[in-house]
KOLPAPA-341495 format. One record per residue: residue in one letter; x, y negated, z negated of N, C-alpha, C in turn; residue number from 0. Coordinates in pm, whole numbers, plus 50000, padded with zeros to 5 digits. Atoms other than C-alpha are relative to their C-alpha. Layout:
# KOLPAPA-341495
   code      nu      nv      nw     cau     cav     caw      cu      cv      cw   pos
      a       X       Y       Z       X       Y       Z       X       Y       Z   NUM
...
This chain:
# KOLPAPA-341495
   code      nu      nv      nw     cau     cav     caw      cu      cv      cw   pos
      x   49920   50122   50007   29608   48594   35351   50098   49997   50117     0
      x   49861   49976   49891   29823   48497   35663   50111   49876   49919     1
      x   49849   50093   50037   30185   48427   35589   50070   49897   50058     2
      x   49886   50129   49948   30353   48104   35652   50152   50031   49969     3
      x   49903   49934   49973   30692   48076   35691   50101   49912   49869     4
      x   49897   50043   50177   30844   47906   35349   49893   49950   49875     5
      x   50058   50036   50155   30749   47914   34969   50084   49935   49938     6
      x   49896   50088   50072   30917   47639   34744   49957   50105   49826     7
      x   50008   49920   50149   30994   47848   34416   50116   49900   49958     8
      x   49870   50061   50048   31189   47683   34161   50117   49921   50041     9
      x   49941   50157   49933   31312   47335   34359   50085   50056   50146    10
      x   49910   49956   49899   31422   47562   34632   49869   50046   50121    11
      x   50090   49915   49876   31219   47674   34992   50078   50161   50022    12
      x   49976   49876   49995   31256   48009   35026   49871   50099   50146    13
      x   50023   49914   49905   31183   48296   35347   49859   50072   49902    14
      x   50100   49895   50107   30794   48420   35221   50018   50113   49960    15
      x   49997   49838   50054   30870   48773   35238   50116   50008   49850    16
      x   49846   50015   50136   31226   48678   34943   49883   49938   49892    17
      x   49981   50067   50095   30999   48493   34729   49912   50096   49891    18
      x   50026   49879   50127   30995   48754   34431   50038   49962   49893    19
      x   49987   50029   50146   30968   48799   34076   49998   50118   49954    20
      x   49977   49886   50072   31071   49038   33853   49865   50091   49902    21
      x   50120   49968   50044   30828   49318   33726   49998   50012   49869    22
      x   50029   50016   50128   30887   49235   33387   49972   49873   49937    23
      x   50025   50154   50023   30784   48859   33419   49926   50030   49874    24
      x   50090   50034   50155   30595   48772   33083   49836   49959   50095    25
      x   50123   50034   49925   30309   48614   33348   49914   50086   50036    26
      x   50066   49878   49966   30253   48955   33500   49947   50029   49899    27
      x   50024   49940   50108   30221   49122   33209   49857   49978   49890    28
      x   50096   50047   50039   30008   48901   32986   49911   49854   50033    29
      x   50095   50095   49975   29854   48684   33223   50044   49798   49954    30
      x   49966   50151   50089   30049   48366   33047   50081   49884   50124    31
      x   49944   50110   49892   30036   48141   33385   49903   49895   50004    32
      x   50068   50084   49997   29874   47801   33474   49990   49983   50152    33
      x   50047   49998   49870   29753   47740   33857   49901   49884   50043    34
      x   50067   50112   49968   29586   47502   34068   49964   50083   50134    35
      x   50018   49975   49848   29391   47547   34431   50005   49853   50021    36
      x   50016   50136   49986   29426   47221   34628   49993   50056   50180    37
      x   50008   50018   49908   29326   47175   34984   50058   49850   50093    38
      x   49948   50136   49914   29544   46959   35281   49874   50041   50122    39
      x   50060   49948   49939   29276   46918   35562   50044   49898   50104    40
      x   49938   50073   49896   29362   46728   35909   49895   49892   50065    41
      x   50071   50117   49994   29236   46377   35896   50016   49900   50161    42
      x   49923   50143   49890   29244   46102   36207   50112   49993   49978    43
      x   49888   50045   50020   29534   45984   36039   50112   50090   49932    44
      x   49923   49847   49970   29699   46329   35968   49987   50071   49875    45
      x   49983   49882   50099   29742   46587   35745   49941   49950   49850    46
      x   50022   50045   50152   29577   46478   35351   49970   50081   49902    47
      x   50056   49877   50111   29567   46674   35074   49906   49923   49898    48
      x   50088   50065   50061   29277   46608   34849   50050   50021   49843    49
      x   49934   50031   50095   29367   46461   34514   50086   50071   49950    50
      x   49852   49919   49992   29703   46605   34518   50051   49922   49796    51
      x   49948   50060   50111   29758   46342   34181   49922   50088   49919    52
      x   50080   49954   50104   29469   46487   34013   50037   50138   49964    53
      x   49979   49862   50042   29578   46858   34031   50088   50019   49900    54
      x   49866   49990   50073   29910   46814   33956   50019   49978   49841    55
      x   49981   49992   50140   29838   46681   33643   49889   50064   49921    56
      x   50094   49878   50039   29579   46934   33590   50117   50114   49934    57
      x   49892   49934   50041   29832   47143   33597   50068   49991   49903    58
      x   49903   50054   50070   30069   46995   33352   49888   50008   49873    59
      x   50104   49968   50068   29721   46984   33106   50007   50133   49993    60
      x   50003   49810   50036   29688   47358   33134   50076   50026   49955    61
      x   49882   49962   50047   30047   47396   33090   50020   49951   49849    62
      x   50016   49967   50152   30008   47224   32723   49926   50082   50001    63
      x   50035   49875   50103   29745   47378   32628   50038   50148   49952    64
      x   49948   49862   50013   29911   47728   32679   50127   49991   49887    65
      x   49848   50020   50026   30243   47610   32527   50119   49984   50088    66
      x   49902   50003   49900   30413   47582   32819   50038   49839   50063    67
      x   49937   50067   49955   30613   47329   32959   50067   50013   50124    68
      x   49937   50034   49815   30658   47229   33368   50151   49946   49970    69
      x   49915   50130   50015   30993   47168   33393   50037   49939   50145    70
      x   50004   50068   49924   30922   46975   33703   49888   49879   49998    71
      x   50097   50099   50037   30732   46642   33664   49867   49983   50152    72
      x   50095   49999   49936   30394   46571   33865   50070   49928   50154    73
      x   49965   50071   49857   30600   46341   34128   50063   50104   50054    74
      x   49856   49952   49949   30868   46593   34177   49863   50121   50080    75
      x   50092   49909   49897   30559   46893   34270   49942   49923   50111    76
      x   50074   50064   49854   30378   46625   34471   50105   50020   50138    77
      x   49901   50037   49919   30710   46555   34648   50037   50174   50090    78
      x   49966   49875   49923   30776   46952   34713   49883   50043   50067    79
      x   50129   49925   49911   30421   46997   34807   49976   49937   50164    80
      x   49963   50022   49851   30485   46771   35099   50100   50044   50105    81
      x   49879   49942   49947   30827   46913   35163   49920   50129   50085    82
      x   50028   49815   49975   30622   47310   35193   49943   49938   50085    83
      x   50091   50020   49842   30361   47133   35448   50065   50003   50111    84
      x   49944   50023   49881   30587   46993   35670   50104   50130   50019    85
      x   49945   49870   49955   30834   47309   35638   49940   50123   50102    86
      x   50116   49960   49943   30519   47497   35723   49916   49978   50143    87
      x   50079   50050   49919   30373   47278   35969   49859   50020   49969    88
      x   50131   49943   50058   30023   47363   35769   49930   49841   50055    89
      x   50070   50106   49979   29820   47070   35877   49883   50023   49963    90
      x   50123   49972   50082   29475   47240   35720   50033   50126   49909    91
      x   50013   49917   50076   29461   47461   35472   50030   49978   49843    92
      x   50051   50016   50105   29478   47555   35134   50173   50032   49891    93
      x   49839   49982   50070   29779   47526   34843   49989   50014   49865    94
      x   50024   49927   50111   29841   47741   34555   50162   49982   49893    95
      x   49951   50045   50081   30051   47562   34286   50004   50077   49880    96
      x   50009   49889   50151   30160   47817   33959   50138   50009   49919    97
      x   49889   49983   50109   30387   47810   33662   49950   50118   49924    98
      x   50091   49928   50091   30354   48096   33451   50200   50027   49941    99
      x   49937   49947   50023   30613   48274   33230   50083   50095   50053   100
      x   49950   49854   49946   30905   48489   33361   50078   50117   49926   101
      x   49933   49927   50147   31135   48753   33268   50137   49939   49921   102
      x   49922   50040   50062   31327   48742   32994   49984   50167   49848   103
      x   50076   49857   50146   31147   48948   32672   49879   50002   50037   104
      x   50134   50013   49969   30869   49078   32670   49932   50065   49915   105
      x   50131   49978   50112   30695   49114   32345   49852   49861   50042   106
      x   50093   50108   49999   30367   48874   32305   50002   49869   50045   107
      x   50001   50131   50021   30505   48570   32213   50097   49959   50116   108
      x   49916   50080   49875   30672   48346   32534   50100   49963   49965   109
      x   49877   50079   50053   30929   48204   32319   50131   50018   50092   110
      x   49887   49947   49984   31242   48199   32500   50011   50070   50192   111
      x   50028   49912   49871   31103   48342   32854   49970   49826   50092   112
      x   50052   50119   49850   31181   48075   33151   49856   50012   50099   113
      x   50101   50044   49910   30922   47883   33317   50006   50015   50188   114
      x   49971   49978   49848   30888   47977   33681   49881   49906   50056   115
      x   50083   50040   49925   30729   47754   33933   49998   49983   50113   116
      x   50017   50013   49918   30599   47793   34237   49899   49965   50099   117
      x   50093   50053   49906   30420   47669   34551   50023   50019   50148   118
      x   50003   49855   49852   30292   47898   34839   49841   49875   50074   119
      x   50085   50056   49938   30035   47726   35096   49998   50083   50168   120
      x   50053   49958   49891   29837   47916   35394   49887   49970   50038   121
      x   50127   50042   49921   29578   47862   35663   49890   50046   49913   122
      x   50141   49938   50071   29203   47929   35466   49896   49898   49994   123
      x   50106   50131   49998   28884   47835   35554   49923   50019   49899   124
      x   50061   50026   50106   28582   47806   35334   49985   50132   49886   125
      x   49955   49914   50103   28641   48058   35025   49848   50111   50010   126
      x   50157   49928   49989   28221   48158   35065   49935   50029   50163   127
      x   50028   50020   49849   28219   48152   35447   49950   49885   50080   128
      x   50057   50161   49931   28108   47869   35697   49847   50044   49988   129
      x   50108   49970   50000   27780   48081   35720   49936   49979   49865   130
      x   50064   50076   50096   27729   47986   35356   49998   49845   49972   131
      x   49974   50149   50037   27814   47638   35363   49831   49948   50107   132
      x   50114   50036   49887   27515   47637   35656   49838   50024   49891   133
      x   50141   49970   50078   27231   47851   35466   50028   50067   49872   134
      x   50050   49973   50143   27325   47913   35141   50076   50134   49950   135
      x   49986   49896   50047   27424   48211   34908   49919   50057   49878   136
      x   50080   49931   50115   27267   48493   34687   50078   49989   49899   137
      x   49899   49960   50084   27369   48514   34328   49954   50070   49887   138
      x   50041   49928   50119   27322   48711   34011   50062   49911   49894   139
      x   49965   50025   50125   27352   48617   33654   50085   50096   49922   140
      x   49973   49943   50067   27587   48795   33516   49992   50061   49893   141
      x   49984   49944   50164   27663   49043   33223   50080   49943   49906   142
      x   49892   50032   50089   27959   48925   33137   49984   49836   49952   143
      x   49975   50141   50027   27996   48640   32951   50124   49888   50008   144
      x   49901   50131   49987   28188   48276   32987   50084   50007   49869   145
      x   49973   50040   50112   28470   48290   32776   49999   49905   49879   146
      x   50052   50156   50095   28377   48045   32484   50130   49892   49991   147
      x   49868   50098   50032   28628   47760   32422   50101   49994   49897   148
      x   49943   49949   50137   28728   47904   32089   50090   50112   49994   149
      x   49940   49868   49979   28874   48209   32215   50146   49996   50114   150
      x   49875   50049   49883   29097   48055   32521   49974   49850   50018   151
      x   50024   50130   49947   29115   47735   32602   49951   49951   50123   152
      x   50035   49970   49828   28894   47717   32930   50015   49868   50054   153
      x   49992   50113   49970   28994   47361   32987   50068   50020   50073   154
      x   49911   49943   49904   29284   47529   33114   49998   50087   50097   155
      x   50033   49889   49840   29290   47709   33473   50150   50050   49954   156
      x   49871   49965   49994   29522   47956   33334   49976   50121   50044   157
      x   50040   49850   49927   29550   48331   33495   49954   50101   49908   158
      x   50045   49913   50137   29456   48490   33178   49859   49949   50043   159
      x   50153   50074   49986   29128   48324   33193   49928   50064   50105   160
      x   50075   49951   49878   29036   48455   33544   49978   50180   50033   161
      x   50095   49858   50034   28955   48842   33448   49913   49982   49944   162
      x   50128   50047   50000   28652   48688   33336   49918   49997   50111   163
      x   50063   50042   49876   28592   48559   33635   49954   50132   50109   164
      x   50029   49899   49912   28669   48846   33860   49905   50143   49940   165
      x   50137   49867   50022   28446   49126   33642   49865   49911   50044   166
      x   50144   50017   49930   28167   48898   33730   49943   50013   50140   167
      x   50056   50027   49869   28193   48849   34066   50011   50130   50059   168
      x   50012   49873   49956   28282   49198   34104   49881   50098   49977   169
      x   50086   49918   50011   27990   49292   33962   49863   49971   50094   170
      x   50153   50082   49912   27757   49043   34141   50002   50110   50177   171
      x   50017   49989   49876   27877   49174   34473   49996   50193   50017   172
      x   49982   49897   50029   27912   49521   34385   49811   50061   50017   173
      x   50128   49932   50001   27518   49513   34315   49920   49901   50104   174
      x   50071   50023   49856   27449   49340   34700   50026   49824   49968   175
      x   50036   50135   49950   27496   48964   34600   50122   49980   49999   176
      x   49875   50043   49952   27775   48718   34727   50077   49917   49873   177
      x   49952   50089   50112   27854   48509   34397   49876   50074   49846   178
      x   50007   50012   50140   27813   48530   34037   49960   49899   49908   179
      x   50032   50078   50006   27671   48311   33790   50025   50031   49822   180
      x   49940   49891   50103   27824   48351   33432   49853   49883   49869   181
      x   50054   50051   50062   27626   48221   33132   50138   50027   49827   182
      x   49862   50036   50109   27815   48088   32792   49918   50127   49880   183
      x   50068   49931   50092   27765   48315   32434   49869   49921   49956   184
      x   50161   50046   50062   27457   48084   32333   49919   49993   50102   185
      x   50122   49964   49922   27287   48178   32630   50011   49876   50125   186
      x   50014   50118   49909   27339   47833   32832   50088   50036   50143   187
      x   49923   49962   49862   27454   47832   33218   50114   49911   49957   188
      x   49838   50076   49996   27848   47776   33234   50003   49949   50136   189
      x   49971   50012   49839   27968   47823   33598   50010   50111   50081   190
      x   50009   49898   49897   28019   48043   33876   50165   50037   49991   191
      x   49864   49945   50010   28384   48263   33889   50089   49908   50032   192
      x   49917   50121   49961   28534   47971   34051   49958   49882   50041   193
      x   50086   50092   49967   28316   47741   34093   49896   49913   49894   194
      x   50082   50096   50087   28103   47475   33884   49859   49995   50076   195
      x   50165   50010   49923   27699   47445   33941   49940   49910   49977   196
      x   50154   50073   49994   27453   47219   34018   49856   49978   49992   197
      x   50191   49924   49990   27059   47210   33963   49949   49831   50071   198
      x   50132   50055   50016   26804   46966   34116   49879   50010   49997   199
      x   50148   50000   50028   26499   46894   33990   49907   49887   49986   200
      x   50029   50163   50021   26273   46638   34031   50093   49874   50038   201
      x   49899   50058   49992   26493   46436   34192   50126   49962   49933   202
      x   49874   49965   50090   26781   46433   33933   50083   50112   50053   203
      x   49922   49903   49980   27091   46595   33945   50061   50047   49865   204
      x   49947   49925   50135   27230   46857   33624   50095   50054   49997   205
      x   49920   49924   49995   27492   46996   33550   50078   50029   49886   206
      x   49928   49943   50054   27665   47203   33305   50085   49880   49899   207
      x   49886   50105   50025   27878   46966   33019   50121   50073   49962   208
      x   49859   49936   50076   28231   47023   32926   49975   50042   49894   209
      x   49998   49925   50114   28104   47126   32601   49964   50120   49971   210
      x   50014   49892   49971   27962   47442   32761   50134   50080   50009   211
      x   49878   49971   50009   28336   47537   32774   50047   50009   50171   212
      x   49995   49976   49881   28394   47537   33173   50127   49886   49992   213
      x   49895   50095   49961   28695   47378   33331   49998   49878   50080   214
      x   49996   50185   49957   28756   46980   33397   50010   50003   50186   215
      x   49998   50003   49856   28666   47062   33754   50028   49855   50055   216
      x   49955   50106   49910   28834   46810   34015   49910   50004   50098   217
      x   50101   50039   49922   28573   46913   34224   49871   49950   49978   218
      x   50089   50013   50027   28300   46872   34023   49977   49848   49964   219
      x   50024   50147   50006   28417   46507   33940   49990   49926   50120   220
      x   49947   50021   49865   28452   46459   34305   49814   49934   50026   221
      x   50142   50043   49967   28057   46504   34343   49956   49955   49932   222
      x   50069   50105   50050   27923   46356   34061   50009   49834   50030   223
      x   49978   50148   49987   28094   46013   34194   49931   50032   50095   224
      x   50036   49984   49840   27978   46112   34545   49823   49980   49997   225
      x   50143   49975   50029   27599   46191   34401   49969   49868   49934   226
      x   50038   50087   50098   27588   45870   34149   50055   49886   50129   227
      x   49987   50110   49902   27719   45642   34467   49919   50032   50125   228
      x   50107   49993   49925   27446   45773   34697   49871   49983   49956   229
      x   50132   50015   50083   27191   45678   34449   49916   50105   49903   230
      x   50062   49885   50075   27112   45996   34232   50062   49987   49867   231
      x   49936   49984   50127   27103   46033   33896   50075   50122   49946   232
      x   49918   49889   50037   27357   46288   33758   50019   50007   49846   233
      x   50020   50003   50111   27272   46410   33435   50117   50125   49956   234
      x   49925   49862   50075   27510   46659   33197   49956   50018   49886   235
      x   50042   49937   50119   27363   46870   32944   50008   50199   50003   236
      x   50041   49883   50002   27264   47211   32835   49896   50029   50128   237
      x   50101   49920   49877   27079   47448   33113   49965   50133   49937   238
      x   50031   49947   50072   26910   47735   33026   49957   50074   50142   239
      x   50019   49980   49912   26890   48002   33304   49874   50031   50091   240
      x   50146   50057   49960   26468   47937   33382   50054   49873   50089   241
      x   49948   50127   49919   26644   47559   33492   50039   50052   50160   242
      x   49898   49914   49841   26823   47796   33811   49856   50041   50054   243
      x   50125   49926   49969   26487   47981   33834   49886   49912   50069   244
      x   50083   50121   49963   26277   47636   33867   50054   49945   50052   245
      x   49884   50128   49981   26545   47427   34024   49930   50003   50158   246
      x   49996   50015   49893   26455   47256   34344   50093   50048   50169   247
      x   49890   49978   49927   26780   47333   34471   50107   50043   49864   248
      x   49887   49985   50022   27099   47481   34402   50149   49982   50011   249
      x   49913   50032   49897   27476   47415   34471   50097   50039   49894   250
      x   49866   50004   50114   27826   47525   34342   50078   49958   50102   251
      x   49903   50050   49945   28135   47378   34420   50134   50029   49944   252
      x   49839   49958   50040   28542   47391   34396   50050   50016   50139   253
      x   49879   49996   49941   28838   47333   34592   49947   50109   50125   254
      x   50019   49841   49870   28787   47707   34756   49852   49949   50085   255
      x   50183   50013   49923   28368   47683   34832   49980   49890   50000   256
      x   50071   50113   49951   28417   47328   34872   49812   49951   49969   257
      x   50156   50042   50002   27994   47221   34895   49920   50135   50016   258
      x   50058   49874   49968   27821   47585   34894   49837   49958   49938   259
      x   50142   50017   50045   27420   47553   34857   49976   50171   49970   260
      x   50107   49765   50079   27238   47912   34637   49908   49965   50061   261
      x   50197   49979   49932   26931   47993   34834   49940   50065   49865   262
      x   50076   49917   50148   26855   48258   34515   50122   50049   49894   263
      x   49909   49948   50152   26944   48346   34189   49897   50114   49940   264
      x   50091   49856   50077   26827   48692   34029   49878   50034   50120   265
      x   50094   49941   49872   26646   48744   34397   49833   49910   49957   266
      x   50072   50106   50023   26443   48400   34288   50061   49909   50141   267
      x   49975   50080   49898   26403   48202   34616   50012   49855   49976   268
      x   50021   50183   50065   26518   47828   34583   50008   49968   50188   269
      x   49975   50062   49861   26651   47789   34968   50122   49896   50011   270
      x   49846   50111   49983   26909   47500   35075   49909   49892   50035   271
      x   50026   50099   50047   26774   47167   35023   50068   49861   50081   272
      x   50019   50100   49946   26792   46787   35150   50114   49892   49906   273
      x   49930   50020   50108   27002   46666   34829   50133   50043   50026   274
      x   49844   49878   49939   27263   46989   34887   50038   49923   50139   275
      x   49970   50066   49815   27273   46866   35247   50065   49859   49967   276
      x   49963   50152   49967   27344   46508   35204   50149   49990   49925   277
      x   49902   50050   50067   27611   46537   34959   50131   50097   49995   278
      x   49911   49876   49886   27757   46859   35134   50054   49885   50104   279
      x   49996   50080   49912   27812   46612   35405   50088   49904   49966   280
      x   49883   50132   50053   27971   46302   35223   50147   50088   49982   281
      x   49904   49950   49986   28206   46564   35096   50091   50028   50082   282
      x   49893   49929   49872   28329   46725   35395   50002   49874   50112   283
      x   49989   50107   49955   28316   46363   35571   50100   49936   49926   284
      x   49875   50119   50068   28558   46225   35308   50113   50101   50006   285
      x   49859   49912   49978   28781   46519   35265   50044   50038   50112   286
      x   49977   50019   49856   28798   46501   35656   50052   49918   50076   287
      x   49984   50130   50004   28876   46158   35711   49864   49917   50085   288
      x   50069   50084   49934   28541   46083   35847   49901   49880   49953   289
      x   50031   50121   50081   28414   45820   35600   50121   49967   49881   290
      x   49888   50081   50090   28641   45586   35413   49990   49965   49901   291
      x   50080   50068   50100   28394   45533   35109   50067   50045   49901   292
      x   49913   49930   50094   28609   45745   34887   50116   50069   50049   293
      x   49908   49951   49983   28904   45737   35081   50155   50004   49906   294
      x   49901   50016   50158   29125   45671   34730   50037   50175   50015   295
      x   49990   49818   50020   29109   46090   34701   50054   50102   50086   296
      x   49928   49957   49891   29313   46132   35022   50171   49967   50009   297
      x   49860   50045   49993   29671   46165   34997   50065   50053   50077   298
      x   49968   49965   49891   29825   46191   35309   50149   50077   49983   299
      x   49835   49908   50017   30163   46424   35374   50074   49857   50103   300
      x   49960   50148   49876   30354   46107   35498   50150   50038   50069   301
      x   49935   50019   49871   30646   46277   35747   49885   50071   50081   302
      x   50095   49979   49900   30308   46426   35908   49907   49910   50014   303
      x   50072   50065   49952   30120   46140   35949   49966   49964   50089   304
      x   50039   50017   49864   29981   46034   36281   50045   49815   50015   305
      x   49909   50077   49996   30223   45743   36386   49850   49837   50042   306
């Protein structure tokens, strides 16, 4: 991670190396934080972070479901998240939005333990490499399983939630591949550690439903408009991991890996595809400023705008 030169913690900018937390936060401890990734990328018309509205109140969603309460409203983070850019001068990269519990007590229950929030933003390019965004990545099916929806609330991107994530991908890469691919307890494909998946087949597009328990990806609503306004049908149901095995194509997505095409799954060749390609493309054309077709999802940092 390279360091920029101010973090806004708690309505204040602060010197990166000062911005600390005590090692008896409640967050540390048991994981009881809520988080967002959001990408600003440097448009014609300057600096835009991509649906900066939508996170924010992503955020604020996670934060019920946990029990927690922002006590900063969605305008007031938008408003500091432009403040950290321009402090920064960040004109691309990537911004990491997090409330979690601090110290105070630290039995189980949060009761009583202030809300800390902060927002850190550094240069980062594509989370899977540019060389995967070109030809693709390997992945395994994991052991571990998708936590169910009954057990955590996976609606929520909260930091508890993501030691799931990381035993998979640690295991995927551990045994030679670059991503992970988790499957839910009844056997159906969820998503990838940070990422949501795609199948085509037969010209159709599939994907995973919220009732598989996976999170209200912002990116994943991003492409289904992007795929259903280039003329494809975009279906959501159950998958069954043969669907990955047969699939014309592959693709996961999110904030971080942005448009990433799977060449294989379980060392099953699919390749990178004509579909993946086209809608790889719209993406990184709109979140770029180089088509205007879904320029609604661009919210510019407006004292860096291009005059």
């Amino acid at each position: 991670m390279q360091a920029t030169e101010k973090i806004w913690m708690n309505g204040e900018l602060v010197d990166w190396d000062e911005a600390r937390i005590h090692v008896g936060a409640h967050g540390l401890h048991y994981g009881t934080g809520v988080f967002e990734g959001v990408r600003v990328y440097d448009t014609p018309a300057g600096p835009a972070v991509f649906r900066l509205t939508d996170h924010m109140e992503r955020l604020h969603t996670s934060a019920k479901l946990i029990y927690m309460e922002i006590p900063y409203s969605v305008e007031e983070l938008k408003t500091a998240t432009n403040e950290l850019l321009a402090a920064n001068n960040l004109r691309e990269g990537y911004i990491r939005p997090i409330s979690f519990y601090g110290f105070k007590e630290l039995g189980v229950s949060a009761k009583g333990n202030p809300v800390e929030t902060v927002l850190m933003c550094w240069p980062w390019g594509t989370y899977l490499g540019e060389e995967a965004l070109r030809n693709g990545i390997t992945t395994k099916i994991s052991s571990w399983q998708r936590i169910p929806p009954n057990v955590v609330p996976h609606a929520a991107k909260a930091s508890g939630i993501y030691l799931n994530s990381m035993l998979a991908v640690t295991e995927a890469q551990k045994a030679g591949y670059d991503e992970a691919i988790l499957l839910s307890p009844d056997g159906t494909i969820a998503d990838g550690p940070g990422e949501t998946i795609f199948i085509v087949s037969k010209g159709r597009i599939y994907t995973p439903d919220l009732a598989s328990g996976i999170l209200h990806g912002i990116t994943r609503d991003s492409i289904m408009q992007i795929a259903q306004d280039l003329g494809y049908e975009v279906v959501e149901k159950s998958l069954i991991r043969t669907d990955l095995y047969l699939a014309d194509e592959v693709f996961m997505c999110g904030t971080a890996a942005e448009v990433t095409p799977v060449r294989s799954v379980d060392d099953h060749e699919i390749g990178v595809g004509p579909v993946t390609q086209a809608i790889q493309k719209a993406y990184l054309d709109t979140v770029r400023g180089q088509s205007d077709r879904w320029a609604q999802w661009r919210e510019l940092v407006p004292s860096m705008a291009n005059a």
